[in-house]
ZAMARSE-675949 format. One record per residue: residue number from 1; z, y, x of N, C-alpha, C, CB in turn; residue in three letters. Coordinates in steps of 0.02 Angstrom, whole numbers, plus 50000, padded with zeros to 5 digits. Each point is the difference from the previous one (the first is absolute). Glycine has a CB too. Example, Ala and Ser with C-alpha at 12.3 -4.5 7.8 and 13.67 -1.06 7.14 Angstrom:
residues 2
+-----+-------+--------+-------+-------+---------+--------+-------+--------+-------+-------+---------+--------+-----+
|   n |   nup | nnorth | neast |  caup | canorth | caeast |   cup | cnorth | ceast |  cbup | cbnorth | cbeast | res |
+-----+-------+--------+-------+-------+---------+--------+-------+--------+-------+-------+---------+--------+-----+
|   1 | 50390 |  49716 | 50660 | 50000 |   50059 |  49955 | 50000 |  50060 | 50045 | 50062 |   49941 |  49905 | Ala |
|   2 | 49902 |  50112 | 50077 | 50003 |   50059 |  50042 | 50037 |  50055 | 49961 | 49892 |   49968 |  50059 | Ser |
+-----+-------+--------+-------+-------+---------+--------+-------+--------+-------+-------+---------+--------+-----+
***
This chain:
residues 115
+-----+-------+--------+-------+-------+---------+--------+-------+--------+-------+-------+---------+--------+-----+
|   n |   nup | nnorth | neast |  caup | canorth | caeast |   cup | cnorth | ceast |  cbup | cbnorth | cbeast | res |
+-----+-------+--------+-------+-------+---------+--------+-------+--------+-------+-------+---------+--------+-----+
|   1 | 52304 |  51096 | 52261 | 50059 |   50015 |  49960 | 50062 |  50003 | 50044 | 49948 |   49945 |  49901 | Unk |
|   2 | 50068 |  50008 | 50161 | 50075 |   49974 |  50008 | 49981 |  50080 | 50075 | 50042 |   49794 |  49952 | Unk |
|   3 | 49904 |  50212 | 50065 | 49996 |   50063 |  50052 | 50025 |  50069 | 49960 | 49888 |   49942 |  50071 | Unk |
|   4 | 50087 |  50057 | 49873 | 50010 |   50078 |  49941 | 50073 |  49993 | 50005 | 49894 |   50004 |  49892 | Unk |
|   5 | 50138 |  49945 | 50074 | 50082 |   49985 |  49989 | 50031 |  50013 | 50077 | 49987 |   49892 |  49893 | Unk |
|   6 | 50002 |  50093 | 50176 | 50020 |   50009 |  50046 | 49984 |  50077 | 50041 | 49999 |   49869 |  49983 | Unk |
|   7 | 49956 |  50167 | 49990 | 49987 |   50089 |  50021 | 50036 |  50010 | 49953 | 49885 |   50037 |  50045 | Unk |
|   8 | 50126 |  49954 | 49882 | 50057 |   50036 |  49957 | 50050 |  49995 | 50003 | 49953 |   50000 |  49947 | Unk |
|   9 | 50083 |  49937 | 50098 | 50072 |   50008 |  50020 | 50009 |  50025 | 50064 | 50027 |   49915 |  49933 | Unk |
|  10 | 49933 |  50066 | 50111 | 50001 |   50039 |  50068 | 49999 |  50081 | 49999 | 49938 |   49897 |  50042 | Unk |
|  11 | 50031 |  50125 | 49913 | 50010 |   50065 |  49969 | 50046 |  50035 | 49981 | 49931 |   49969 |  49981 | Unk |
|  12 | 50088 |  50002 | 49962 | 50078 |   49995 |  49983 | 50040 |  50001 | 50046 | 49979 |   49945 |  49922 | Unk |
|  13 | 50024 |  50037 | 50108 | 50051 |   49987 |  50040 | 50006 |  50051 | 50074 | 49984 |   49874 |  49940 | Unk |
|  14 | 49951 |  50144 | 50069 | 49988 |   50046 |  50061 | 50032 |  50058 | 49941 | 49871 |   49950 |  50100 | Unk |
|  15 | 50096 |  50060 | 49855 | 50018 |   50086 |  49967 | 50064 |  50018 | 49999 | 49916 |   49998 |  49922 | Unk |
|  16 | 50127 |  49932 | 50067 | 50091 |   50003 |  49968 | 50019 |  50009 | 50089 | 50028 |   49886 |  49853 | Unk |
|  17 | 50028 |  50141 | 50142 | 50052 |   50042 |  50070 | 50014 |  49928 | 50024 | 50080 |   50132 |  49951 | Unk |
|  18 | 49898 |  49841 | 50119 | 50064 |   49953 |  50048 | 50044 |  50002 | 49967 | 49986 |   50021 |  50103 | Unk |
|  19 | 50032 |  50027 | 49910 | 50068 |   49981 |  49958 | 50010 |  49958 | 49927 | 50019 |   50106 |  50058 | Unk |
|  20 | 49930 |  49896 | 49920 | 49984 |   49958 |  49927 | 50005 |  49946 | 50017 | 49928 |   50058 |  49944 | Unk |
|  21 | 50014 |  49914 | 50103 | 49983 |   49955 |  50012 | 50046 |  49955 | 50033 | 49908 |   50058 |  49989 | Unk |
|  22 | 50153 |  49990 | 50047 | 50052 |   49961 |  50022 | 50071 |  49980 | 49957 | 49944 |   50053 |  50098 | Unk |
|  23 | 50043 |  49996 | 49840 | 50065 |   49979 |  49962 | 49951 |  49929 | 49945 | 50094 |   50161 |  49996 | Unk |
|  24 | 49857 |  49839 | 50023 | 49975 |   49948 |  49958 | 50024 |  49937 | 50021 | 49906 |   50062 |  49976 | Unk |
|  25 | 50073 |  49939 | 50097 | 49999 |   49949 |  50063 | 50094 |  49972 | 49995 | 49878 |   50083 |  50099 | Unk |
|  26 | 50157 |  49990 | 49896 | 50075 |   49972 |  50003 | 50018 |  49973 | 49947 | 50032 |   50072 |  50066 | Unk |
|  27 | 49943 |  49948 | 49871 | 50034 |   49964 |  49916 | 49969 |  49943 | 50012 | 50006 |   50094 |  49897 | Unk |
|  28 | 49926 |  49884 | 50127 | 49968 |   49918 |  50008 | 50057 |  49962 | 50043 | 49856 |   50034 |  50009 | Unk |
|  29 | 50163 |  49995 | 50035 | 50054 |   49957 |  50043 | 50052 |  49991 | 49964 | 49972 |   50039 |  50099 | Unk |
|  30 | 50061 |  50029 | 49856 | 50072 |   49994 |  49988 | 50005 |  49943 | 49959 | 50027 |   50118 |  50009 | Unk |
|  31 | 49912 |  49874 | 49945 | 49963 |   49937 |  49930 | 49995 |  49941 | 50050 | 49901 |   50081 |  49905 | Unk |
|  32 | 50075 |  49918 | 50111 | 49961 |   49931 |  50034 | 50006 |  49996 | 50067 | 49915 |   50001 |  49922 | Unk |
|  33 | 50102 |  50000 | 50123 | 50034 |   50019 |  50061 | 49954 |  50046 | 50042 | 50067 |   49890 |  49998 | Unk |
|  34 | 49961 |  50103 | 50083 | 49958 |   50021 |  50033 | 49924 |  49993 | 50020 | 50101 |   50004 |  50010 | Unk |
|  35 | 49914 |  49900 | 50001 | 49903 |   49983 |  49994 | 49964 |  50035 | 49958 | 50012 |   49891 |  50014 | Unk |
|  36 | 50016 |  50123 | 49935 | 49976 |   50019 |  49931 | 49958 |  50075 | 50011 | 50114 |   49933 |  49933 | Unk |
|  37 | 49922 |  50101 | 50098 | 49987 |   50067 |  50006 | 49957 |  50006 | 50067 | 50112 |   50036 |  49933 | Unk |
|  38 | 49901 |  49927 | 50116 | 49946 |   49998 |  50066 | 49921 |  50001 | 49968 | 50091 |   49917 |  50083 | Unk |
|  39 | 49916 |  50006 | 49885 | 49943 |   49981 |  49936 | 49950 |  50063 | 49981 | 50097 |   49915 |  49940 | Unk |
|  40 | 49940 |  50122 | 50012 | 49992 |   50065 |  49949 | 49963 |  50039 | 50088 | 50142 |   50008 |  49859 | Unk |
|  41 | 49887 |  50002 | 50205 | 49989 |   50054 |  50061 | 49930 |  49972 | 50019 | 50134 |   50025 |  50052 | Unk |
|  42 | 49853 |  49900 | 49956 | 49940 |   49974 |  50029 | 49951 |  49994 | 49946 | 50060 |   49939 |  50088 | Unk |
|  43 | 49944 |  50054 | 49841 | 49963 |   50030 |  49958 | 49969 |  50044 | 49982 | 50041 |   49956 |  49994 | Unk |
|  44 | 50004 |  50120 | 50025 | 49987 |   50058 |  50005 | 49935 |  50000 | 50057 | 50132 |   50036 |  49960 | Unk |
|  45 | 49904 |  49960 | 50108 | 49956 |   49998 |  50077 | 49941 |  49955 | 49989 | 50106 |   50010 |  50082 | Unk |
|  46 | 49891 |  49956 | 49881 | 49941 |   49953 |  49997 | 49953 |  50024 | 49962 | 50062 |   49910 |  50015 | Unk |
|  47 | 49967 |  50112 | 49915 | 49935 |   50048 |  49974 | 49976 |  50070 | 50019 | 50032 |   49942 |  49919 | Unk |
|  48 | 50005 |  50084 | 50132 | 49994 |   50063 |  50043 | 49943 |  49993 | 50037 | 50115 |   50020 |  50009 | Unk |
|  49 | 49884 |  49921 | 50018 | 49955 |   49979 |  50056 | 49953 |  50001 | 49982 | 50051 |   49947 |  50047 | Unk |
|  50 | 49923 |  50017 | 49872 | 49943 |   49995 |  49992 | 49949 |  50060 | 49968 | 50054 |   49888 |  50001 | Unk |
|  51 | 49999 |  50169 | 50000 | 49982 |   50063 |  49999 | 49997 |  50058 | 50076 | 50051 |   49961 |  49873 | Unk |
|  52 | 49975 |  50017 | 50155 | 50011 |   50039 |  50075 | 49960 |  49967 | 50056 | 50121 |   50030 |  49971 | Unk |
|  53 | 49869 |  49906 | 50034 | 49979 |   49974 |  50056 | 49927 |  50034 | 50024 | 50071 |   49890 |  49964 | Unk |
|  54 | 49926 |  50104 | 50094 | 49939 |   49987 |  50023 | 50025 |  49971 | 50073 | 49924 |   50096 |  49926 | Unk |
|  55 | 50004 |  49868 | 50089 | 49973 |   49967 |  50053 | 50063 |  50030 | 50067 | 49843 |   49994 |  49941 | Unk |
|  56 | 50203 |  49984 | 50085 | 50018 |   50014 |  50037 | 50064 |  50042 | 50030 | 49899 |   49964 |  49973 | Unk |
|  57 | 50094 |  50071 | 49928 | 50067 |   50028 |  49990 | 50052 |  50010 | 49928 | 49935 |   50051 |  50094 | Unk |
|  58 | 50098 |  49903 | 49907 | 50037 |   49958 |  49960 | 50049 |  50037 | 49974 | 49975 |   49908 |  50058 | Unk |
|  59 | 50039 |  50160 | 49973 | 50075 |   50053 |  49989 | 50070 |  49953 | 50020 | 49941 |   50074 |  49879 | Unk |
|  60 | 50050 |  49882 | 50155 | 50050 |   49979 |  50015 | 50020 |  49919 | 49931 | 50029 |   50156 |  50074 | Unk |
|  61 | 49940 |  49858 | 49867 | 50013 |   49950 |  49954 | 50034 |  49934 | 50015 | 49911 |   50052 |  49959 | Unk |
|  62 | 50023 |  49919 | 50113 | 49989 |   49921 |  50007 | 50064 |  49995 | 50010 | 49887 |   49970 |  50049 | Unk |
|  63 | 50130 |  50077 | 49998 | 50067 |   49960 |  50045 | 50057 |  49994 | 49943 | 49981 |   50060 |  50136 | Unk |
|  64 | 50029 |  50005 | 49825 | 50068 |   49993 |  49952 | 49984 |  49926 | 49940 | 50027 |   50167 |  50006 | Unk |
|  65 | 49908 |  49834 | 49981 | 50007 |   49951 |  49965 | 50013 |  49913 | 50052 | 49918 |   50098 |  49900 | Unk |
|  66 | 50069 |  49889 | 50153 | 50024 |   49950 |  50030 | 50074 |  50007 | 50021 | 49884 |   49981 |  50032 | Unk |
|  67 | 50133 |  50094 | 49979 | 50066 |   49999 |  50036 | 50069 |  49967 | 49933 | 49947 |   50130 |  50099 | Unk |
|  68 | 50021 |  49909 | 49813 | 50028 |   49982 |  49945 | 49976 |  49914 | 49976 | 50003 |   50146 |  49973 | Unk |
|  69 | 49948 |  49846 | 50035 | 49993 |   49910 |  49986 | 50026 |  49969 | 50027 | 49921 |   49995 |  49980 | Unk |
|  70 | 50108 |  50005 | 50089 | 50028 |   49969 |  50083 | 50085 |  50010 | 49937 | 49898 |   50068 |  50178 | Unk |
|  71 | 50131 |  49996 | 49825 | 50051 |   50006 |  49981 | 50015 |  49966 | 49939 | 49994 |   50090 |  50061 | Unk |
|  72 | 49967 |  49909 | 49894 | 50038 |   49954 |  49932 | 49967 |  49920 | 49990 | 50013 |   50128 |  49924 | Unk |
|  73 | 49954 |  49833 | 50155 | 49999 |   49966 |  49997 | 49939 |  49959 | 49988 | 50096 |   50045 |  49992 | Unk |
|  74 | 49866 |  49996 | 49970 | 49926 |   49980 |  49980 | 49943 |  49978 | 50017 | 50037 |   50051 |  49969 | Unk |
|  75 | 49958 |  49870 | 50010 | 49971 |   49977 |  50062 | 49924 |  50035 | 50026 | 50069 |   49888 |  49962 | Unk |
|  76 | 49933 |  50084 | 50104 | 49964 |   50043 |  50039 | 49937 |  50006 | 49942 | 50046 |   49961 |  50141 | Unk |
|  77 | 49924 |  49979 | 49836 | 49939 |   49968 |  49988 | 49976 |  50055 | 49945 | 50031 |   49860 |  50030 | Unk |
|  78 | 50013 |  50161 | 49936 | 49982 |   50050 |  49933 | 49977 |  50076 | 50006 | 50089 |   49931 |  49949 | Unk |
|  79 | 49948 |  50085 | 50117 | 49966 |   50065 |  50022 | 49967 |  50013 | 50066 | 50078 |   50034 |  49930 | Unk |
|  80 | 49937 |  49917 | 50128 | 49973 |   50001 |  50042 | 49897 |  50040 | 50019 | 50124 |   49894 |  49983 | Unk |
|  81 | 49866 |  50068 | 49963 | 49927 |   50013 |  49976 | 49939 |  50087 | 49999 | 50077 |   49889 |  49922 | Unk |
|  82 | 50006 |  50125 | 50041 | 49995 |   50096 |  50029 | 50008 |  50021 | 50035 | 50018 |   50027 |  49953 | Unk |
|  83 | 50044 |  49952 | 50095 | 50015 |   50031 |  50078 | 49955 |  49978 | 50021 | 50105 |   50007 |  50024 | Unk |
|  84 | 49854 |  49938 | 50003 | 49963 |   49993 |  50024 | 49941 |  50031 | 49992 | 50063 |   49928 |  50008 | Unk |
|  85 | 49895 |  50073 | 49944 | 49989 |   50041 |  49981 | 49978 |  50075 | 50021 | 50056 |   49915 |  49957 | Unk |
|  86 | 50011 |  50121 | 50036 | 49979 |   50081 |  50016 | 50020 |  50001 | 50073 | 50026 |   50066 |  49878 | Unk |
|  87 | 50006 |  49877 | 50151 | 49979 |   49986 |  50098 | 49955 |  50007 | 50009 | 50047 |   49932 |  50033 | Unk |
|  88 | 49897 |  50022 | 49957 | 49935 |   49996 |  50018 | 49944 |  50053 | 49977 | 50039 |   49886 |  50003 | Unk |
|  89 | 49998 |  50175 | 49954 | 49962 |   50047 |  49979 | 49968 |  49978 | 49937 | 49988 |   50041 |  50112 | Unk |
|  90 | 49993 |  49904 | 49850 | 49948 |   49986 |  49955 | 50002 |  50065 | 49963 | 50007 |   49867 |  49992 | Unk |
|  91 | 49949 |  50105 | 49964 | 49949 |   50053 |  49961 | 50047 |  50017 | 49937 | 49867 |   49946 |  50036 | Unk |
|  92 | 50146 |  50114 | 49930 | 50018 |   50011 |  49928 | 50003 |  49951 | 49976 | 49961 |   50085 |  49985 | Unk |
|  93 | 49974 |  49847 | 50001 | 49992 |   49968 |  49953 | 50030 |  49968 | 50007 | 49928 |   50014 |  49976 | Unk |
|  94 | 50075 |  49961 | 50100 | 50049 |   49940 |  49994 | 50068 |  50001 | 50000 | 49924 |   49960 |  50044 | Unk |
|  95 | 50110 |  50099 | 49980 | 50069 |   50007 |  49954 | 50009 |  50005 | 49974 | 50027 |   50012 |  50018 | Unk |
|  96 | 49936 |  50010 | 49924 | 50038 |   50022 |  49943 | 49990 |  49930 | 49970 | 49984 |   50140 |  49986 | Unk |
|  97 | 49956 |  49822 | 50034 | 50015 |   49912 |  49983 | 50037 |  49952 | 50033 | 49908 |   50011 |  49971 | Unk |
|  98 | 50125 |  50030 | 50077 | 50046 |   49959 |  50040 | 50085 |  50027 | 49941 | 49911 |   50006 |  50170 | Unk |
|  99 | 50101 |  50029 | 49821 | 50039 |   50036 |  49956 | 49985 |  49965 | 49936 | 50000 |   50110 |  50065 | Unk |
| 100 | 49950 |  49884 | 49889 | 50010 |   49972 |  49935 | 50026 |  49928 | 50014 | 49907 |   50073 |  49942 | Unk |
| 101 | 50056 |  49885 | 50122 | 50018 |   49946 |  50009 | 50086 |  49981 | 50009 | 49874 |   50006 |  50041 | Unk |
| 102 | 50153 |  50064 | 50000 | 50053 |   49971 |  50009 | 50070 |  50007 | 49924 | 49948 |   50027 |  50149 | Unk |
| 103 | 50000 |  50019 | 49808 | 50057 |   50024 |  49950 | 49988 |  49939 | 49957 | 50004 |   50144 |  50000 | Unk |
| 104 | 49939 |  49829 | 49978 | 49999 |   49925 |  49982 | 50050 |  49929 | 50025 | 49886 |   50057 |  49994 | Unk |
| 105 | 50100 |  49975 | 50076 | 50044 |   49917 |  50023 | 50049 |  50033 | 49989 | 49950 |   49921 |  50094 | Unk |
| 106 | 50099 |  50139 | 49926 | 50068 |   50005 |  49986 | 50012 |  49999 | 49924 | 50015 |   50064 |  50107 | Unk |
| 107 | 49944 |  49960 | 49840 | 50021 |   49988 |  49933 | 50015 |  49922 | 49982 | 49930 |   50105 |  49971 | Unk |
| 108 | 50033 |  49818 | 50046 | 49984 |   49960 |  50002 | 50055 |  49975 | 50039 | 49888 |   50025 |  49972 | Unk |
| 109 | 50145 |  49982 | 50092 | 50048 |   49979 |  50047 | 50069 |  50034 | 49952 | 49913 |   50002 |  50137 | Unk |
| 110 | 50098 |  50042 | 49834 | 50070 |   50033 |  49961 | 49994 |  49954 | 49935 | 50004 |   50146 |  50044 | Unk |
| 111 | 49956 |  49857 | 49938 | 49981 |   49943 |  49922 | 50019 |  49916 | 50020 | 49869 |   50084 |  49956 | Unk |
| 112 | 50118 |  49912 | 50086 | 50008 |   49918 |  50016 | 50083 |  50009 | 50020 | 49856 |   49954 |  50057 | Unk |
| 113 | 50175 |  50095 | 49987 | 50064 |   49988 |  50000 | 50046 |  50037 | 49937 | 49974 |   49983 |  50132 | Unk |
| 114 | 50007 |  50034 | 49829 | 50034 |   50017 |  49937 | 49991 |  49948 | 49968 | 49989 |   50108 |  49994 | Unk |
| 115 | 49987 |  49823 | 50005 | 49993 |   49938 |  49970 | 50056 |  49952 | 50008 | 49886 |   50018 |  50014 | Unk |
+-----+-------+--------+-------+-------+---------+--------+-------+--------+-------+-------+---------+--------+-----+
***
């Protein structure tokens, strides 16, 4: 189910213009600040990945999503898991389980500080 829900927004979201995707990215910031909207960018790149990757070639993803977690602060521990990850080349499977894992702990890490 939560893979169907993640090709139908990754979808979505590939079909709608950059440019969509970036006035989305800017109203999330203008609402909720900037973290906010980085958030919404490494969400995007993260479910990209688990549609684009293969073994070795990442489109560049890994790095923007560490270069955007590094920038709004996030600790290493929540995404690290993926960069590492599509370094070492692993397999489809395991990113895209390195990826559910990390959208869990970051849902779980934003929930505990909204408390």
């Amino acid at each position: 189910y939560r893979f169907t829900w993640v090709l139908a927004t990754a979808f979505l979201l590939l079909l709608g213009a950059s440019s969509t995707r970036a006035e989305i990215g800017r109203r999330i910031s203008e609402k909720f600040g900037s973290g906010a909207g980085t958030l919404f960018e490494v969400s995007v790149k993260s479910n990209l990945l688990i549609l684009l990757y293969e073994p070795g070639d990442d489109q560049g993803i890994g790095s923007v999503i560490q270069s955007r977690c590094s920038e709004i602060s996030l600790p290493n521990n929540l995404w690290i898991d993926v960069v590492n990850a599509v370094n070492r080349k692993a397999s489809k499977d395991e990113v895209k389980d390195a990826v559910f894992k990390m959208h869990d702990d970051v849902a779980a890490f934003l929930n505990q500080q909204a408390q």
